[in-house]
LUMVEX-837346 format. One record per residue (C-alpha): residue in three letters; x, y, z. Coordinates in steps of 0.05 Angstrom, whole numbers, padded with zeros to 5 digits, always signed. Layout:
LUMVEX-837346
alaXYZ
...
end
This chain:
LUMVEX-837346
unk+00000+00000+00000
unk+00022+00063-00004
unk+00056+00116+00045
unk+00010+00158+00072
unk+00052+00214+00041
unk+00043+00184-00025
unk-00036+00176-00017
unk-00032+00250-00009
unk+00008+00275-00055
unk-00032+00228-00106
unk-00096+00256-00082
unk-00075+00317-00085
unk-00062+00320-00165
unk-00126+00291-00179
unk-00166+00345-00138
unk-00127+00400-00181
unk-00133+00363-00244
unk-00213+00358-00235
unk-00214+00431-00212
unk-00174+00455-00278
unk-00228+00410-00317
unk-00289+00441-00283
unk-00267+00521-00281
unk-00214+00525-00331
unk-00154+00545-00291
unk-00090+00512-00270
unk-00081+00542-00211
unk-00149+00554-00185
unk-00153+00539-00109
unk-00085+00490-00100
unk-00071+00517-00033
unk-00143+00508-00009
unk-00161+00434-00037
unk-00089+00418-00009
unk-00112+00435+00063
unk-00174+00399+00062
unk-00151+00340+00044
unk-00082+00339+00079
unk-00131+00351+00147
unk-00179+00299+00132
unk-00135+00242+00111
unk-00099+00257+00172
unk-00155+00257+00220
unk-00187+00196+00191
unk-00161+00146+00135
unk-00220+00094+00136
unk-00212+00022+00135
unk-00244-00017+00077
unk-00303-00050+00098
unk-00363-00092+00072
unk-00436-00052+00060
unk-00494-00079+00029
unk-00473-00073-00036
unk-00418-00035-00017
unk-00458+00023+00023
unk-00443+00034+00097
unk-00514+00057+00123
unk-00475+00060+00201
unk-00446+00120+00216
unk-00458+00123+00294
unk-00479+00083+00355
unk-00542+00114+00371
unk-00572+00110+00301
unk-00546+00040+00293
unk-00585+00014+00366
unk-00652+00034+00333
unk-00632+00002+00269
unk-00603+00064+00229
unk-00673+00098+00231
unk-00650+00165+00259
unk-00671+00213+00199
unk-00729+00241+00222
unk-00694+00248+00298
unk-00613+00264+00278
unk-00608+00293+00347
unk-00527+00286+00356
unk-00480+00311+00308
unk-00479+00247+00263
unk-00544+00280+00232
unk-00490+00311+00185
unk-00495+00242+00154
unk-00566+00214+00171
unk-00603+00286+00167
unk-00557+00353+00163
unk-00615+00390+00177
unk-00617+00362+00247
unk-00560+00396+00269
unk-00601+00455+00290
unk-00626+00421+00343
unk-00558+00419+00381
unk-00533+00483+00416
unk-00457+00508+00422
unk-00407+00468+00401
unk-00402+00393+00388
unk-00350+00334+00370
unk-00358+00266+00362
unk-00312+00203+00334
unk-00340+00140+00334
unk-00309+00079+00306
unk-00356+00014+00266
unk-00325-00052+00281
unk-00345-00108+00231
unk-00325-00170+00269
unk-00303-00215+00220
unk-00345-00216+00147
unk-00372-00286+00146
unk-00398-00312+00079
unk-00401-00387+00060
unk-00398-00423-00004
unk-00417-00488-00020
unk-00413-00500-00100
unk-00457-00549-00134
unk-00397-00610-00128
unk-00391-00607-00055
unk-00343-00557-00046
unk-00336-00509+00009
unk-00306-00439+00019
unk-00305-00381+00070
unk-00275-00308+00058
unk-00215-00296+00107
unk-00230-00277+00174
unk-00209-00204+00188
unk-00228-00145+00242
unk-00248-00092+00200
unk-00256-00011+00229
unk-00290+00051+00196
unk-00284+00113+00237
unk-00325+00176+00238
unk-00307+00247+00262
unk-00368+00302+00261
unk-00365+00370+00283
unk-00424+00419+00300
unk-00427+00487+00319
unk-00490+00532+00335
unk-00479+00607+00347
unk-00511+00635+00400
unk-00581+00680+00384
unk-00575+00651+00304
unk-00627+00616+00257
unk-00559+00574+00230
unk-00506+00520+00249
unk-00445+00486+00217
unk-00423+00431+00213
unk-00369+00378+00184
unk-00367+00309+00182
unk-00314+00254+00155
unk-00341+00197+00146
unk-00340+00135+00097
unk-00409+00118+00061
unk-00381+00065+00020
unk-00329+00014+00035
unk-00315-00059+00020
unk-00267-00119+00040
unk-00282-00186+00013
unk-00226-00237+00004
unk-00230-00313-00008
unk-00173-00363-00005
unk-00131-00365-00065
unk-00146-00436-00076
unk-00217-00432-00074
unk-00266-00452-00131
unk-00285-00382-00141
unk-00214-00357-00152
unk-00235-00347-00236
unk-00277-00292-00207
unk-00256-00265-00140
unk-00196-00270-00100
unk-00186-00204-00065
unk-00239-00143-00065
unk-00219-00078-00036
unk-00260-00010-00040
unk-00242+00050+00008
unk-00279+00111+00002
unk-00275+00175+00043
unk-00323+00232+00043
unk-00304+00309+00075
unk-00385+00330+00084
unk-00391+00413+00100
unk-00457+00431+00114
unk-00502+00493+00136
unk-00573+00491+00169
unk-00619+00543+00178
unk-00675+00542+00223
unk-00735+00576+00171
unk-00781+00569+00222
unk-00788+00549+00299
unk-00810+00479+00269
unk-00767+00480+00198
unk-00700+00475+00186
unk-00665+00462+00123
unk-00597+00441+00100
unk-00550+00427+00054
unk-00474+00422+00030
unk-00426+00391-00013
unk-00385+00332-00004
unk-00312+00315-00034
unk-00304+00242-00041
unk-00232+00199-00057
unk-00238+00128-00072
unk-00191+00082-00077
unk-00204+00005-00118
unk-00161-00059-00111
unk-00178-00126-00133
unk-00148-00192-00152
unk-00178-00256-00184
unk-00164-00309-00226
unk-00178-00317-00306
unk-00162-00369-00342
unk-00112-00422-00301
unk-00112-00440-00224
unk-00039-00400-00209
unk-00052-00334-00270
unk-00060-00271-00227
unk-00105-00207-00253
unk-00090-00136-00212
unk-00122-00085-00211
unk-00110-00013-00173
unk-00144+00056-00183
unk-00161+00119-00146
unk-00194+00186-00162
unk-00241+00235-00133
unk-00308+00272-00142
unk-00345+00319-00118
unk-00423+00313-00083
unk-00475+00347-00051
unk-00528+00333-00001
unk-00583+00363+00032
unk-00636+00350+00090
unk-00706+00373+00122
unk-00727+00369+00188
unk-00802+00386+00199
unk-00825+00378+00279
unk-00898+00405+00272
unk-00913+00380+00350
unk-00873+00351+00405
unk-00895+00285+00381
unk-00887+00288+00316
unk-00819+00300+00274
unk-00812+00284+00195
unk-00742+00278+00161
unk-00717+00271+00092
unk-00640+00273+00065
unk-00621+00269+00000
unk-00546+00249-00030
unk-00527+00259-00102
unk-00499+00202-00143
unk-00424+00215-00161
unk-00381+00175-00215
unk-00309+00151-00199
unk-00265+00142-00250
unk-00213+00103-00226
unk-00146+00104-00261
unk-00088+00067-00247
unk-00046+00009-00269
unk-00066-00062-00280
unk-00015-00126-00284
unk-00035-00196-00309
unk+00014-00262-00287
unk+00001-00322-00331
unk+00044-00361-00287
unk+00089-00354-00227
unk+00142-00347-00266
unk+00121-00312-00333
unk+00135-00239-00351
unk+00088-00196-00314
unk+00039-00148-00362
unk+00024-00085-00349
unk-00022-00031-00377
unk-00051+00041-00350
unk-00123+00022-00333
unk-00192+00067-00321
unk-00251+00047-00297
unk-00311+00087-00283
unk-00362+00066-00230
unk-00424+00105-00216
unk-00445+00111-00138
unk-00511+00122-00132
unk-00564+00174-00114
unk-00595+00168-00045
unk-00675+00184-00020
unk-00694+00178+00051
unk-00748+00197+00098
unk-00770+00175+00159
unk-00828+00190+00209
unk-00816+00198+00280
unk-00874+00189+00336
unk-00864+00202+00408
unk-00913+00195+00450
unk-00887+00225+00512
unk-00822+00244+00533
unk-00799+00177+00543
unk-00807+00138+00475
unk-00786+00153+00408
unk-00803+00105+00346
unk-00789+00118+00286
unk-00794+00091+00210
unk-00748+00102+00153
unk-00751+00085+00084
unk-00678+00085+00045
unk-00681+00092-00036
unk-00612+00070-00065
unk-00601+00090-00136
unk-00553+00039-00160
unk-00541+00042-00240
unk-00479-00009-00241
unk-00483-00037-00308
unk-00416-00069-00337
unk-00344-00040-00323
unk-00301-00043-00371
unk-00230-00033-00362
unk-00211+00008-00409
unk-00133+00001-00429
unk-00128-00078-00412
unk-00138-00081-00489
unk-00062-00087-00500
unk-00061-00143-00445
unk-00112-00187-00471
unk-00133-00163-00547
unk-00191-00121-00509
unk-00222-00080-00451
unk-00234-00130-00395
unk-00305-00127-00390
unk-00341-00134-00302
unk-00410-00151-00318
unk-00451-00128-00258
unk-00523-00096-00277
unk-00547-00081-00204
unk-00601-00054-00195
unk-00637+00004-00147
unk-00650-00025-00068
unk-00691-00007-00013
unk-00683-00010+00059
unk-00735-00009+00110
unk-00723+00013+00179
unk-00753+00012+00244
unk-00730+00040+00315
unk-00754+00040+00380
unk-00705+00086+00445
unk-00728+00087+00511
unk-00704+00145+00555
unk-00690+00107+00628
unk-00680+00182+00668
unk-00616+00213+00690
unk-00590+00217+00609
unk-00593+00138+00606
unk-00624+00106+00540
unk-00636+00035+00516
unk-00652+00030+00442
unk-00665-00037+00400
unk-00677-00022+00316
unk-00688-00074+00250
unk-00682-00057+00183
unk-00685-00098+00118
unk-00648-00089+00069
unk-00659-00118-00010
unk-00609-00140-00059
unk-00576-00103-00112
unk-00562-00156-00160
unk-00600-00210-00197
unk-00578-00289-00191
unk-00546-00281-00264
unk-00501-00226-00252
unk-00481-00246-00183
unk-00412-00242-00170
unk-00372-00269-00099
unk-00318-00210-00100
unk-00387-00163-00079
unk-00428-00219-00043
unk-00496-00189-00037
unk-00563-00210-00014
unk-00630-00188+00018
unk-00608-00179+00089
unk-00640-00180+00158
unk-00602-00130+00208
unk-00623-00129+00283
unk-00587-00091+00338
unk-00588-00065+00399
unk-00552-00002+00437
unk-00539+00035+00506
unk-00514+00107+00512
unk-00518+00165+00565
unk-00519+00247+00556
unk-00491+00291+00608
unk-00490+00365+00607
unk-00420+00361+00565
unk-00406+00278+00552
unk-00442+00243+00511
unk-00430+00167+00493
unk-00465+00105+00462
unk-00453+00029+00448
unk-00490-00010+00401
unk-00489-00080+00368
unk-00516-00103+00316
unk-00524-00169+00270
unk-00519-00169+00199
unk-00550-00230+00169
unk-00580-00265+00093
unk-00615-00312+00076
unk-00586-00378+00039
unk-00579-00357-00032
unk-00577-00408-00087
unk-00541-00386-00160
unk-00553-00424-00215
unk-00505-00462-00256
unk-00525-00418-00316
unk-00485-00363-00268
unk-00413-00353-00267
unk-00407-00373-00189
unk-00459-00426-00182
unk-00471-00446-00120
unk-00497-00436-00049
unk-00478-00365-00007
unk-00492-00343+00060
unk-00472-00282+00094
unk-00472-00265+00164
unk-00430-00212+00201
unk-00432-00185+00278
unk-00414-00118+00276
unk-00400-00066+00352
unk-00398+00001+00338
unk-00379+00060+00399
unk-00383+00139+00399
unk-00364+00193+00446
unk-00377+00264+00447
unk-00368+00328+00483
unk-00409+00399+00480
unk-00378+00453+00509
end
């Protein structure tokens, strides 16, 4: 992997090649970009992780004990990422960091013949920094979050029978999120901002023999925007929506291609462009008195992942390596119940569905994906400047059967415990 001064370096002539593309200057904010980046990388260079698809839906402890369905309550400053407009609900100034642990990414294959295979067992950690501040006697507050919506680690033994299509899957993806609220009206508020994403893509597999060797690795950045409402018409009623805009990654970088241990290795300068998709949510929250809040969210996901080609393996092979994945757009259902226990204590226990993103035909095992069943459970505590929570959560499909007319047929099963912790301080 790279040096960390390398990453940045690399990150930083991409983010001044895009801005000479967009305005049409060479120099146009260098200095600026630099600084951004250079402070977010250093404060938090997120793990690759699995998602469903490969979308991270937690981004803090609280929202993840009542099952991620925060968006029409995003009372702590992850709202940034659940609901921006949230954030003028808090008072003064706020930090949190949290840290998502996926505990191992457990998903079992057993092919038509008998054969068995599990990805490799690793401890996987996404952290989260978000900062709020509210000005005293003003209808606005700030905030900025770094955070990583998308991730992905999958990696099967290299002597597996789905080596001709996976080996090693890597996506990390980091997201610097601005944002400004403004409180329209005593029961309004409205927010938005942009969001500068870097993504970086690795990924090994097989082709044609049982020892060839395909790499890939990429990186490249893009710029976003999103935007929330928060509408509390009573003090037992609160609706939410947010809204994230698709972005496209095009990924350029170098691939290599081994035929055997010991043959010359290829190597060609490789794009690949991969949409991310456009995000809908809203979410209804009842409370019926000061000690209960449920809520309901329904998630949109906009995926439009047809087939990647990667474009420059033509002087490997004869032509552009085709990846064949045609998802399609998901939804997620969630559902959230927190009870307040007195003295800042809260229990919370959530559930959310979540569908597929990919038919049986174009399944592939380096992005296992199902319809999955998540249940969880959290703890947490508010004091006048602390704040803290602790949630856990289980991440678990159904049995899903591909057919032999697939590439990878076979039976897969996923299941993944995940514990997730955040801390922060007002003042």
């Amino acid at each position: 992997m790279d040096s960390a001064e390398d990453g940045l370096l690399r990150i930083n002539l991409k983010l001044m090649e895009k801005t000479r593309q967009w305005m049409g200057a060479r120099e146009v904010y260098r200095g600026h970009f630099r600084k951004i980046i250079f402070i977010a990388a250093a404060a938090a260079l997120p793990a690759p992780v699995f998602g469903l698809g490969f979308l991270i839906p937690n981004q803090d402890a609280t929202a993840i004990g009542r099952g991620n369905a925060f968006v029409a309550t995003a009372d702590n400053p992850s709202a940034i990422y659940y609901n921006p407009a949230g954030i003028s609900q808090l008072h003064g100034t706020d930090i949190q960091i949290g840290a998502l642990n996926y505990l191992g990414l457990d998903v079992s294959y057993d092919s038509p013949t008998g054969n068995h295979a599990d990805n490799k067992f690793e401890v996987l950690t996404v952290p989260q920094i978000f900062l709020t501040i509210s000005p005293t006697n003003l209808p606005v507050s700030f905030g900025l979050g770094v955070y990583s919506p998308f991730g992905l680690a999958v990696k099967w033994p290299n002597t597996s029978p789905l080596r001709p299509l996976a080996i090693d899957s890597k996506l990390t993806y980091l997201t610097i999120n601005p944002v400004v609220a403004w409180q329209a009206t005593k029961t309004l508020s409205i927010a938005a901002g942009p969001t500068i994403n870097y993504g970086k893509i690795q990924f090994d597999r097989g082709l044609l023999s049982g020892s060839d060797v395909f790499n890939f690795k990429g990186d490249d950045f893009d710029f976003g925007f999103t935007a929330g409402l928060l509408w509390q018409p009573s003090e037992h009623w609160s609706f939410g929506a947010n809204y994230r805009l698709a972005a496209q990654m095009d990924f350029n970088g170098d691939s290599t291609y081994k035929a055997t241990s010991v043959s010359p290795t290829a190597t060609a300068n490789t794009t690949a462009g991969v949409p991310f998709p456009e995000m809908i949510s809203g979410g209804i929250s009842y409370r019926p008195n000061e000690k209960w809040n449920l809520e309901f969210d329904v998630d949109y996901i906009d995926w439009k992942i047809g087939t990647v080609k990667l474009g420059g393996t033509k002087s490997i092979f004869g032509f552009d390596l085709p990846l064949t994945l045609n998802w399609h757009p998901s939804w997620q259902y969630k559902f959230g119940v927190t009870r307040d226990l007195g003295d800042g204590w809260f229990v919370s226990a959530g559930y959310f569905f979540s569908g597929d993103t990919t038919s049986t035909a174009n399944f592939t095992p380096a992005v296992p994906d199902s319809d999955l069943h998540v249940g969880s459970i959290g703890v947490g505590h508010n004091a006048e400047h602390w704040h803290w929570a602790l949630a856990a959560q289980a991440i678990g499909g159904l049995s899903r059967n591909i057919p032999a007319s697939s590439g990878a047929p076979g039976n897969f099963q996923i299941f993944t415990p995940a514990v997730t912790f955040s801390i922060g301080y007002r003042f």
